[in-house]
C-alpha positions in Angstrom: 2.9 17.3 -15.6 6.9 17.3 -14.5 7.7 14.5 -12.9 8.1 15.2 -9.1 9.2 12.9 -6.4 6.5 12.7 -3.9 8.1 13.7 -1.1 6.2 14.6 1.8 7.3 14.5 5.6 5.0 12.7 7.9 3.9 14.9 11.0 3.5 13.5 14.6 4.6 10.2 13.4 5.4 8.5 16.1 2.7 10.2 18.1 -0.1 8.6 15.7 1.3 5.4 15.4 1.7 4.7 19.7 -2.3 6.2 19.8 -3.4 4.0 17.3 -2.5 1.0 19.7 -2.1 -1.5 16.3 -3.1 -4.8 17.1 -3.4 -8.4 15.3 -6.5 -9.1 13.8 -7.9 -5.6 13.5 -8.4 -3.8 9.8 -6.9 -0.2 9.9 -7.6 2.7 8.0 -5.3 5.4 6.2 -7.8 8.5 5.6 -5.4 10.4 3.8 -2.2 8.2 2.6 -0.5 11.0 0.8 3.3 9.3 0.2 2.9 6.8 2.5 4.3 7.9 5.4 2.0 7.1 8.2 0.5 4.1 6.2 4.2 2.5 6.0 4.7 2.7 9.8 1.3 0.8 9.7 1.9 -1.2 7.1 4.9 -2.4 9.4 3.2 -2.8 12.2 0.3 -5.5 11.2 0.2 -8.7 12.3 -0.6 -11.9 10.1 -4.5 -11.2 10.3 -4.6 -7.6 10.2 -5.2 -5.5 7.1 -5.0 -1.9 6.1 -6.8 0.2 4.1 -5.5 3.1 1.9 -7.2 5.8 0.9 -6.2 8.9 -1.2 -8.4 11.0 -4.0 -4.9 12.3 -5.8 -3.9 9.6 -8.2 -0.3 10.7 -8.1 -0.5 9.6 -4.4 -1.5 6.7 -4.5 0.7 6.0 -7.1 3.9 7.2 -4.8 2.2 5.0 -1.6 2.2 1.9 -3.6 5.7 2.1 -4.6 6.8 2.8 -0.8 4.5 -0.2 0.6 5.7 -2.6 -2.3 7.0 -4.9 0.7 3.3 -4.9 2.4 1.0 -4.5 -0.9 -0.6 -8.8 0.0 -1.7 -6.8 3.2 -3.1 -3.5 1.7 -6.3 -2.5 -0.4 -5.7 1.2 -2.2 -9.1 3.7 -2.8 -8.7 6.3 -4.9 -11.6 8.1 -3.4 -12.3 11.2 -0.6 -12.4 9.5 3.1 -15.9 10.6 3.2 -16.6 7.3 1.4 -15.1 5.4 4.6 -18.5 4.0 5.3 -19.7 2.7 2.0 -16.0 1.1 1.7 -16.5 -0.3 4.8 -19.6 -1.8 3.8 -18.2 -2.7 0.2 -15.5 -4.6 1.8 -17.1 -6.3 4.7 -15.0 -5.1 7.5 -16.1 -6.1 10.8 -13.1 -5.9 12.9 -12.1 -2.2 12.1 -9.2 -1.4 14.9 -8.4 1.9 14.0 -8.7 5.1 12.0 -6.1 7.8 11.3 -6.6 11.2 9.2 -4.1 14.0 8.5 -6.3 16.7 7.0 -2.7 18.4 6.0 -2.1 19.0 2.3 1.1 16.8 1.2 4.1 18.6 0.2 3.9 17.5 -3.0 0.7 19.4 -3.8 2.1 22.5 -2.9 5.7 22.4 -4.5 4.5 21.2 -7.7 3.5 24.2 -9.5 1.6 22.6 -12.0 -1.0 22.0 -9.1 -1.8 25.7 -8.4 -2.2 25.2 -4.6 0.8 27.7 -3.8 0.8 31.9 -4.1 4.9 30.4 -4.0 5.0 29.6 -7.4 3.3 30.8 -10.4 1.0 28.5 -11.9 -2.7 28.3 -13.2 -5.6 28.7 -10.4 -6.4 24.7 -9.8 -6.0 24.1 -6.1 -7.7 20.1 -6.5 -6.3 17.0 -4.3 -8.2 14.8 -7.1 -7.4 15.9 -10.3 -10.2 15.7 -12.7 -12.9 17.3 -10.0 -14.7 19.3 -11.8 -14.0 22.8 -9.6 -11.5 24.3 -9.3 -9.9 27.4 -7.8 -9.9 29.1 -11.5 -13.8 28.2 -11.3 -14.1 29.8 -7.8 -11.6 33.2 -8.2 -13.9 33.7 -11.7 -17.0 32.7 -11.2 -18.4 33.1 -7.9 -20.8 36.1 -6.6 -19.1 38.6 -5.0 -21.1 38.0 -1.9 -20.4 34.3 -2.2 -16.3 35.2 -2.3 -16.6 37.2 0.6 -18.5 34.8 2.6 -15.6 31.6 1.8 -12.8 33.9 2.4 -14.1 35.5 5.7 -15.2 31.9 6.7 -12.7 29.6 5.6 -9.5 32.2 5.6 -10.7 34.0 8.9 -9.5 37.3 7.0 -10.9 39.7 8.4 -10.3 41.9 4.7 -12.6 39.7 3.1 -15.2 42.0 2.0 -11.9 44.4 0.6 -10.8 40.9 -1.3 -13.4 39.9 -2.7 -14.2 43.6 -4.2 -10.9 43.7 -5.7 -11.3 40.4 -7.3 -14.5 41.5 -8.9 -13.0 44.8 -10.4 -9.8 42.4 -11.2 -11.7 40.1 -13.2 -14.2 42.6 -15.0 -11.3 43.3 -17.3 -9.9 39.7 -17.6 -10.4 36.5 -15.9 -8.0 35.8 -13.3 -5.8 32.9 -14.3 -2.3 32.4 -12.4 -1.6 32.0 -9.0 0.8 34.8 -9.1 -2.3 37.2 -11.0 -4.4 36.1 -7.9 -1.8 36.7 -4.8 -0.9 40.6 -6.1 -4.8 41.4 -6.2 -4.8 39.8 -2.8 -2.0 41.8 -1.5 -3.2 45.2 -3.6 -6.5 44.6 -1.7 -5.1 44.4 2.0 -3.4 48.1 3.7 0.2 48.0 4.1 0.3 48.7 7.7 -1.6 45.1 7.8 1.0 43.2 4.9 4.3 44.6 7.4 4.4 41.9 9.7 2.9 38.1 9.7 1.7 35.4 7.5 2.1 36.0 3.3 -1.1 38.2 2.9 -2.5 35.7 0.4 -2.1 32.9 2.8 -5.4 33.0 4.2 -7.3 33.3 1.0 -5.7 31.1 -1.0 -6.4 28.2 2.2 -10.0 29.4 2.0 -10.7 28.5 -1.5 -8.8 25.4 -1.6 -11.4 24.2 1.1 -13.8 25.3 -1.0 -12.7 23.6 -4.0 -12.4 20.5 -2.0 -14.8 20.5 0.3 -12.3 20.0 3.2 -14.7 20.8 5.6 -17.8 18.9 5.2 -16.1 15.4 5.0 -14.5 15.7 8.5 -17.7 15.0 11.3 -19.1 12.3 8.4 -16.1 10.3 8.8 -15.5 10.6 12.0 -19.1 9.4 12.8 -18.5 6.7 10.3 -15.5 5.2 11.8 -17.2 5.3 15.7 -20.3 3.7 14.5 -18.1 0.8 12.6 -15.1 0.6 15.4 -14.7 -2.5 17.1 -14.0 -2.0 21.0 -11.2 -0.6 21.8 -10.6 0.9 18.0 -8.2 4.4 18.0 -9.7 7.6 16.0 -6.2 9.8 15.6 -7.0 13.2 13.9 -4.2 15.6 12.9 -6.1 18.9 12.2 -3.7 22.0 10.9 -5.8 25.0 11.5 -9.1 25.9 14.0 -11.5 25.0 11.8 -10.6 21.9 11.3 -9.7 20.9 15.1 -13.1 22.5 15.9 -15.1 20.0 13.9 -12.7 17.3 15.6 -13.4 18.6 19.0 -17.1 18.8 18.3 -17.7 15.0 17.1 -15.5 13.7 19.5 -17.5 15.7 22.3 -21.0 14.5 20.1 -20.0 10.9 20.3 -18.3 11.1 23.9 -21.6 13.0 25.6 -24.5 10.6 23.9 -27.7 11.5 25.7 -28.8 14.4 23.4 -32.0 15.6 25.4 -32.6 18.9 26.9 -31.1 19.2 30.2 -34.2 19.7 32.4 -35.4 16.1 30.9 -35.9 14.3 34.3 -35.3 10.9 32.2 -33.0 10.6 29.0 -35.5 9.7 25.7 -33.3 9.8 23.2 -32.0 6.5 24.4 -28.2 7.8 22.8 -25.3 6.3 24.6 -21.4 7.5 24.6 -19.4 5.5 21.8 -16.3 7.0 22.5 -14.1 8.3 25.0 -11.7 11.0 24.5 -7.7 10.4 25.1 -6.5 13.7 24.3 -8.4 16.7 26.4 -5.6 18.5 25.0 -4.5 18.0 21.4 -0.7 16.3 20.9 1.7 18.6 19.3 5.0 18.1 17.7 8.0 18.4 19.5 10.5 21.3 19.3 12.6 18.5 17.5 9.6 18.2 15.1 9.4 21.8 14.4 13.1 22.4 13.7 13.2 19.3 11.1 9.7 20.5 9.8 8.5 23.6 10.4 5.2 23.1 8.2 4.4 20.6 11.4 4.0 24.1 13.4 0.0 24.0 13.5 -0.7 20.8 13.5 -2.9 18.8 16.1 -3.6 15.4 16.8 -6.6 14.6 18.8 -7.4 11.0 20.1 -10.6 9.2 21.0 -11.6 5.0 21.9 -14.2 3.1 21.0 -16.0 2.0 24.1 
C-alpha cells in the first residue's frame, strides 16, 4: 500500500474536549483515535493519575496515533479492536475510575483519500470499503454477492436512497456479465441506474450507496447503543459521554440511548407503581446537538454534518 501521511482534521475539537470535563484521577476513553487528534488534546490534558485509552480497528491508525502521542505513550494503552469491545476492555484492564468516553463515528480522511482503501467513488480503486483491514467482508463481497432483495434493503436503509430498488436491479444485471470490481465500475452503474432529472442537482449520486455499504461492511451501526450502554453502566459519577454522529442514523441511535439511559423506569405508563425497578444513569447536556462553527466549516467542510451530543453520569 503507498505510503500516505495520515492526515485527518479533528471535528468539534474544542467542543469535545471542554464537554469531556478531563479531570485527575479518571481513565478516558478514545472510541475511535483515527490520527490522534482528539486523543492528543486528551493525552494533554491528563493529570499524573489519569490514563487514556486508545482504541482504533485500522492498524495504519494506530500506527499514525502512536507516533503523534510519542510524548504521552507512559500514560496511554492502544487496542486495535472495534469500540464495541469497550466493555470487555474495561473489564480486561480493571478500570474503575472511568471519567469519560468520546466517539467520532466519522471516517478519517485517510480512509477515503487513499485509493488503495476503496471507500471513495473519488478515486478508482478495488471495492474494499473496511476500517480494519483483514475483516473478512468487504464491499467487493457485498456489490457481488448479496441477494438482490438483500442490496435493496442496505441501500434503501443505510443510504436513505430512495432509487434503491432501481440500484440494486442494475447491479444485478451489471454483475451477471462480470463481477463488479472497482470503485469507479460501481459509481457509473450507480449513476446509470438513477434519472437525470434526479443526478442534476445535489450530492454525487453514488454518495448514498457507497455510505450504505460501508456500514454494512463494517457494521457501523450495531456497535453504537452497545457502547454507549457500556460506558454508562462503567462511568464513574460525573463521567462525560461525547458523541460526534455524521448522518441521521447515527445521531438517532445516539439520541435513543441517551433518552434509554436518561428515562430509566421502562414500565407501561398506566403502571400505578414502577416494577422494573430501572433508574436514570444519565442526564443529557445537549437537548440540541453541538455543531461546528462557520469557522469550522470554512477550514473543513467535511465537518458540515457532524453532531456532537453530550450526556453525565449521575
Amino acid at each position: 500500500m503507498a505510503s500516505i501521511p495520515f492526515n485527518h482534521v479533528s471535528v468539534l475539537l474544542s467542543e469535545c474536549i471542554e464537554s469531556l470535563d478531563i479531570r485527575d484521577g479518571y481513565t478516558y476513553v478514545d472510541c475511535t483515535t483515527g490520527g490522534g487528534g482528539h486523543s492528543l488534546e486528551i493525552a494533554k490534558r491528563l493529570g499524573e493519575n489519569s490514563r487514556l485509552i486508545c482504541f482504533d480497528r485500522d492498524e495504519n491508525a494506530i500506527s499514525a496515533a502512536k507516533e503523534r502521542l510519542k510524548d504521552y505513550l507512559d500514560k496511554i494503552t492502544f487496542i486495535n479492536s472495534n469500540f464495541s469491545e469497550l466493555e470487555n476492555v474495561i473489564k480486561d484492564l480493571g478500570i474503575n475510575n472511568l471519567g469519560g468516553v468520546l466517539a467520532d463515528l466519522g471516517c478519517s480522511s485517510f480512509q477515503f483519500d487513499c485509493p488503495e482503501r476503496g471507500f471513495s467513488y473519488m478515486h478508482d480503486a478495488r471495492l474494499d470499503m473496511r476500517m480494519q483491514i483483514d475483516a473478512p467482508l468487504s464491499a467487493y463481497n457485498v456489490v457481488n454477492e448479496y441477494s438482490e432483495s438483500e442490496l435493496k434493503r442496505v441501500i434503501y436503509e443505510y443510504g436513505e436512497e430512495r432509487f434503491a430498488p432501481r440500484i440494486a436491479s442494475a447491479i444485478c444485471k451489471a454483475r451477471a456479465d462480470k463481477p463488479i470490481e472497482t470503485t469507479f465500475e460501481l459509481s457509473d452503474i450507480i449513476k446509470g441506474a438513477i434519472p437525470a432529472a434526479a443526478r442534476a442537482d445535489g450530492p454525487h449520486p453514488a454518495k448514498r450507496t457507497f455510505q450504505a455499504i460501508r456500514i454494512e461492511v463494517n457494521a457501523e451501526l450495531d456497535t453504537i447503543r452497545p457502547m454507549i450502554m457500556s460506558a454508562a453502566k462503567y462511568m464513574a459519577k460525573g463521567g462525560r459521554i461525547a458523541v460526534i454522529s455524521f448522518h441521521s442514523l447515527e445521531d438517532r441511535l445516539v439520541k435513543l440511548s441517551y433518552k434509554e439511559l436518561a428515562s430509566g423506569c421502562t414500565c407501561p405508563r398506566d403502571f400505578p407503581i414502577c416494577v422494573c425497578g430501572k433508574k436514570p444513569q444519565i442526564k443529557e447536556l445537549t437537548k440540541k446537538p453541538i455543531l461546528p462553527s462557520e469557522e469550522e466549516l470554512e477550514n473543513n467542510p467535511r465537518a458540515r454534518s457532524a453532531k456532537l451530543r453530550v450526556a453525565e453520569k449521575i
